[in-house]
C-alpha positions as a printed NumPy array, in Angstrom:
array([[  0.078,  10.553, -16.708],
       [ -1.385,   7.874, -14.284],
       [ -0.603,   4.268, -13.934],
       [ -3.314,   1.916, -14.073],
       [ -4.752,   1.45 , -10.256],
       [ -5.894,  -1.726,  -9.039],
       [ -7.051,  -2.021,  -5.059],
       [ -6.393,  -5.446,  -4.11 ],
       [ -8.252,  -6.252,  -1.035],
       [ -9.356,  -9.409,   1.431],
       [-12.426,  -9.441,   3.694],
       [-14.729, -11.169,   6.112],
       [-18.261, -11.989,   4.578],
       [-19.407,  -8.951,   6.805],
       [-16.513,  -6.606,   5.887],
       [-13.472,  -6.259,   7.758],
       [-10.172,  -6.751,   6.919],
       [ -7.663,  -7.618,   9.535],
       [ -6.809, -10.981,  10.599],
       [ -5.938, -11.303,  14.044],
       [ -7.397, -13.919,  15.853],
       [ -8.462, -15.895,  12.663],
       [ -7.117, -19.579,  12.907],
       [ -3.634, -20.134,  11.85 ],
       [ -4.292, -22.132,   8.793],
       [ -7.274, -20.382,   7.867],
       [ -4.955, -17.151,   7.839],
       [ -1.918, -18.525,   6.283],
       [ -4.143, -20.382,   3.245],
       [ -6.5  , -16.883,   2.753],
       [ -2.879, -15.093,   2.341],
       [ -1.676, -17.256,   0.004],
       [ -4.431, -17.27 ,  -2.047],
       [ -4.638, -13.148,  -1.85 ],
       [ -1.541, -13.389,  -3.731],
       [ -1.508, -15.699,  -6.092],
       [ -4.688, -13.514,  -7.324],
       [ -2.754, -10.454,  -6.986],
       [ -0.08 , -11.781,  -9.392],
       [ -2.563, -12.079, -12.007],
       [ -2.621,  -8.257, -12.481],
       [  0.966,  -8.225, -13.645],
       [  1.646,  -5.188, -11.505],
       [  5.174,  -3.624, -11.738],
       [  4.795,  -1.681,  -8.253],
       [  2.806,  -2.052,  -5.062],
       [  1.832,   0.18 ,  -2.246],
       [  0.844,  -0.391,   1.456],
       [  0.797,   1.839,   4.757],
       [  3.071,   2.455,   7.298],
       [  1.607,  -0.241,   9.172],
       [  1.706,  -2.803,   6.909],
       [  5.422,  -1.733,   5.885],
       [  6.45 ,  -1.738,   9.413],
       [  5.424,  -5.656,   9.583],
       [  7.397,  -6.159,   6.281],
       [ 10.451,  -4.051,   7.411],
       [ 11.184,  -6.068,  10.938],
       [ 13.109,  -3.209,  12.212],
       [ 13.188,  -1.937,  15.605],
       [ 14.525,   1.985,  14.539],
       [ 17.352,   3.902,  12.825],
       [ 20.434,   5.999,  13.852],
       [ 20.273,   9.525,  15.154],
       [ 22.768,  12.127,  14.045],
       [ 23.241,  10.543,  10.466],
       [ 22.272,  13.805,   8.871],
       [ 25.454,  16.478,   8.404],
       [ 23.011,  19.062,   7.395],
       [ 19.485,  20.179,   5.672],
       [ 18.712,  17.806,   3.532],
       [ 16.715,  19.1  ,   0.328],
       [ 13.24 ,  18.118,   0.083],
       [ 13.959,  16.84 ,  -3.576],
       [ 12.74 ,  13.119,  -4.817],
       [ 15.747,  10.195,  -4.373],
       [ 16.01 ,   7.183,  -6.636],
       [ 18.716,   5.199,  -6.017],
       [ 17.556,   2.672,  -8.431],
       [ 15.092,   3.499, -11.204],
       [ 15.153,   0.094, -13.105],
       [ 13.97 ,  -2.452, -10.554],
       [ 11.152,  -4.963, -12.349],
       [  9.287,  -4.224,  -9.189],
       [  8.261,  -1.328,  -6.703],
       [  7.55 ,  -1.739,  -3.27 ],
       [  5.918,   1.818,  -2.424],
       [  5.394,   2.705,   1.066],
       [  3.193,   5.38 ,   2.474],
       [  5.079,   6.861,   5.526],
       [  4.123,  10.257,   6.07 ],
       [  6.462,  10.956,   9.228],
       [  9.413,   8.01 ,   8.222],
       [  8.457,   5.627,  10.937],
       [  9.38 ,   2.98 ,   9.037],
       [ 12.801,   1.317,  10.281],
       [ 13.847,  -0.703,   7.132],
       [ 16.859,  -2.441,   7.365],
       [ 17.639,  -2.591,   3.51 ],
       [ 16.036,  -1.509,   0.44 ],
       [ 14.03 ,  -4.372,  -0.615],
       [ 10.52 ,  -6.194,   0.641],
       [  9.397,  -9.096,  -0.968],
       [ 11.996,  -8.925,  -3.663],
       [ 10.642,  -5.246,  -4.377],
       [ 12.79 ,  -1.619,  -4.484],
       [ 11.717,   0.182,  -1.788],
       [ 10.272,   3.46 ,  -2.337],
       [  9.467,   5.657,   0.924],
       [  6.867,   8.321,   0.56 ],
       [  6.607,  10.963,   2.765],
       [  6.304,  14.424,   3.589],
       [  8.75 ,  17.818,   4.097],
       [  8.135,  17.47 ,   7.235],
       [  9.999,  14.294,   7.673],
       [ 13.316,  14.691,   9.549],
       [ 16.811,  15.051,   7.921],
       [ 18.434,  11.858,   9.863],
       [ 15.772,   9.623,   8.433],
       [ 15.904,  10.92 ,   4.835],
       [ 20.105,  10.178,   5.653],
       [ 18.955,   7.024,   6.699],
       [ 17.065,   5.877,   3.306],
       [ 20.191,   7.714,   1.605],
       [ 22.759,   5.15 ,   3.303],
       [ 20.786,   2.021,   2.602],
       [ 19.67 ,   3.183,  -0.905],
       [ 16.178,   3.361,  -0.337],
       [ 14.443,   5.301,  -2.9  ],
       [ 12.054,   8.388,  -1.586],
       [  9.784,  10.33 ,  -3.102],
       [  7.588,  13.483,  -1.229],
       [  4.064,  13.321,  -1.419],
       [  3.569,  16.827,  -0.297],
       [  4.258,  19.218,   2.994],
       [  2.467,  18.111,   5.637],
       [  0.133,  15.285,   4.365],
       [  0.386,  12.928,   1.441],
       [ -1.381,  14.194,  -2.03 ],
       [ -1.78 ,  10.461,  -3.331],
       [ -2.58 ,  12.065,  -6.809],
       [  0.967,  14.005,  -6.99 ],
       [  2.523,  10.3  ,  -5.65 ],
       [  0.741,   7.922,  -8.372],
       [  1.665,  10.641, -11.001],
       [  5.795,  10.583,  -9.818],
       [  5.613,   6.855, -10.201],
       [  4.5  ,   6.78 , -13.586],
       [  7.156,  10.269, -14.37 ],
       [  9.979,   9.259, -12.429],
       [ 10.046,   5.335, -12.481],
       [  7.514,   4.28 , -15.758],
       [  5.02 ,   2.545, -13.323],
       [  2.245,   1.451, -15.758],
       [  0.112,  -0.897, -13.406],
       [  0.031,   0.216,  -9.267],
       [ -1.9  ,  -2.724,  -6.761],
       [ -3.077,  -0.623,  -3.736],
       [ -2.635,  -3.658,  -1.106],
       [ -3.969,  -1.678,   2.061],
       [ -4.289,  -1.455,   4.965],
       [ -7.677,  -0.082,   5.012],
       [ -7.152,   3.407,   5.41 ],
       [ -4.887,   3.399,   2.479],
       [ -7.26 ,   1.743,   0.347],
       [-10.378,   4.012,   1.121],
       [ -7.918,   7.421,   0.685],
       [ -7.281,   6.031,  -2.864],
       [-10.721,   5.17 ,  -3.729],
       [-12.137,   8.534,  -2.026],
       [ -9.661,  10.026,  -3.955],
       [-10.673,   8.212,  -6.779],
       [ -7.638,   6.822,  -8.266],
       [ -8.286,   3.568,  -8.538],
       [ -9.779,   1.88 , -11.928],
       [-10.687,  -1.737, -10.548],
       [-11.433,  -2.858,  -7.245],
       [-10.427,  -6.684,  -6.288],
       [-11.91 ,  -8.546,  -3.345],
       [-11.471, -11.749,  -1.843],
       [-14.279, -12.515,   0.098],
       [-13.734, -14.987,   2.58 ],
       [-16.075, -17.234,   4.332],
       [-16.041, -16.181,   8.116],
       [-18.09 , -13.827,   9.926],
       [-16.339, -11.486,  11.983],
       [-18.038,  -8.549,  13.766],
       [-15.449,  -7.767,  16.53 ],
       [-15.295,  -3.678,  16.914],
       [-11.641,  -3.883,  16.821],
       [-11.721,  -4.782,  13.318],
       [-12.207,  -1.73 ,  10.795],
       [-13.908,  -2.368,   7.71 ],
       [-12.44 ,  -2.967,   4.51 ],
       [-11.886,   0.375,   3.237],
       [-12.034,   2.844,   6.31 ],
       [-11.517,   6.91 ,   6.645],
       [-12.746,   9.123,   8.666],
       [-16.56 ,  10.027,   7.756],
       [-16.084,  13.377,   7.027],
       [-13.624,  12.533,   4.935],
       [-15.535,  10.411,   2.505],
       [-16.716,  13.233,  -0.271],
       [-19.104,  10.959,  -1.884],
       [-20.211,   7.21 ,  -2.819],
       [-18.262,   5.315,  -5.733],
       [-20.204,   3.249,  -7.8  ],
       [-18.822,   0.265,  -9.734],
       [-19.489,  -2.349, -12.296],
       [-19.54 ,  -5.877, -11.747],
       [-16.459,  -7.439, -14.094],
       [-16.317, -11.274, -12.892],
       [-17.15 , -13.118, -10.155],
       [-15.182, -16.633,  -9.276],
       [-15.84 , -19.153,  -6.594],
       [-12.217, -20.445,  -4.956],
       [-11.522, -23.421,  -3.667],
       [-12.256, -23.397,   0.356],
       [-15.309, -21.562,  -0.316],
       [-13.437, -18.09 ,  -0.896],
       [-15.042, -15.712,  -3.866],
       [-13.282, -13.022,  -5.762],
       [-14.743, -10.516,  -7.051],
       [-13.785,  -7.849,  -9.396],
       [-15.106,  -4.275, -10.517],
       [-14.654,  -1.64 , -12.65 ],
       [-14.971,   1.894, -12.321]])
């Protein structure tokens, strides 16, 4: 059982996705408009990286000593009826959130066994949800399929950052692929590319087909494929 796996992306005419250094209003009216097309997909869960969480999650850390014990390494859903999902890849739990929602979303952690006790007795005390991905590293095919098992997830928007969104497409999960291209070059080396892993991680090319193309207003074009 797999939800249906959208990867909801926003680029530079020559392919990169951060925006640092863009103009302040250019930013802020490209991010609006990056979500009011990601609403469109109806999704009831979303998923971003650790460093994309970390932004969302303002928090500066968590208490030491909070676990009494082991902890098992078994999932934790403190809620399983939320309208909304807020997934968040975080292999090591680096993520300091400081309750269990983002953006009016249930927080779901995933990460490893590895992950310490006092941060899995963190989540516990602020009912955060968390789910393990695997033992060491994150099997995003075992995740997508607990999502749909455990909490009825029918339609999953990867939202990045870029590394996520290339491991689900090299892992190839994801059924449409959304981009808002944006009209700015912006070749800095700093800035990775739109969907980024390591080379010899990428097993082989993905090949799509065109489903619409729309011009925005401000010059912006989305673009959407299918797999």
């Amino acid at each position: 059982m797999k939800p249906y796996v959208i990867c909801h992306m926003m680029s530079s005419i020559d392919g990169h996705a951060l925006t640092d250094g863009w103009d302040r209003p250019f930013k802020k009216n490209a991010g609006a408009l990056y979500e009011t097309l990601a609403q469109q997909f109806k999704f009831d869960a979303w998923i971003c990286g650790r460093v994309t969480m970390q932004e969302i999650a303002h928090g500066d850390g968590y208490p030491a000593g909070l676990a009494t014990g082991p902890i098992p390494r078994t999932h934790h859903f403190a809620v399983r009826d939320a309208a909304c999902y807020a997934v968040s890849i975080d292999p090591h739990g680096k993520v300091a959130w400081k309750s269990n929602q983002a953006l009016d979303s249930h927080v779901v952690a995933v990460v490893t066994e590895a992950v310490s006790d006092d941060y899995l007795a963190y989540l516990q005390s602020i009912k955060v949800s968390y789910i393990f991905g695997g033992k060491t590293e994150i099997d995003l095919a075992q995740v997508v399929t607990i999502l749909a098992t455990e909490l009825g997830t029918e339609r999953l928007i990867v939202e990045g950052g870029p590394h996520v969104s290339g491991s689900f497409v090299n892992a190839g999960l994801v059924d449409e692929i959304s981009v808002l291209i944006l009209p700015l070059i912006d070749g800095r080396g700093e800035h990775p590319a739109s969907f980024e892993i390591t080379q010899e991680a990428w097993t082989k090319p993905t090949y799509l087909s065109l489903a619409s193309a729309e011009v925005q207003d401000g010059g912006a074009v989305w673009l959407r494929y299918k797999k």
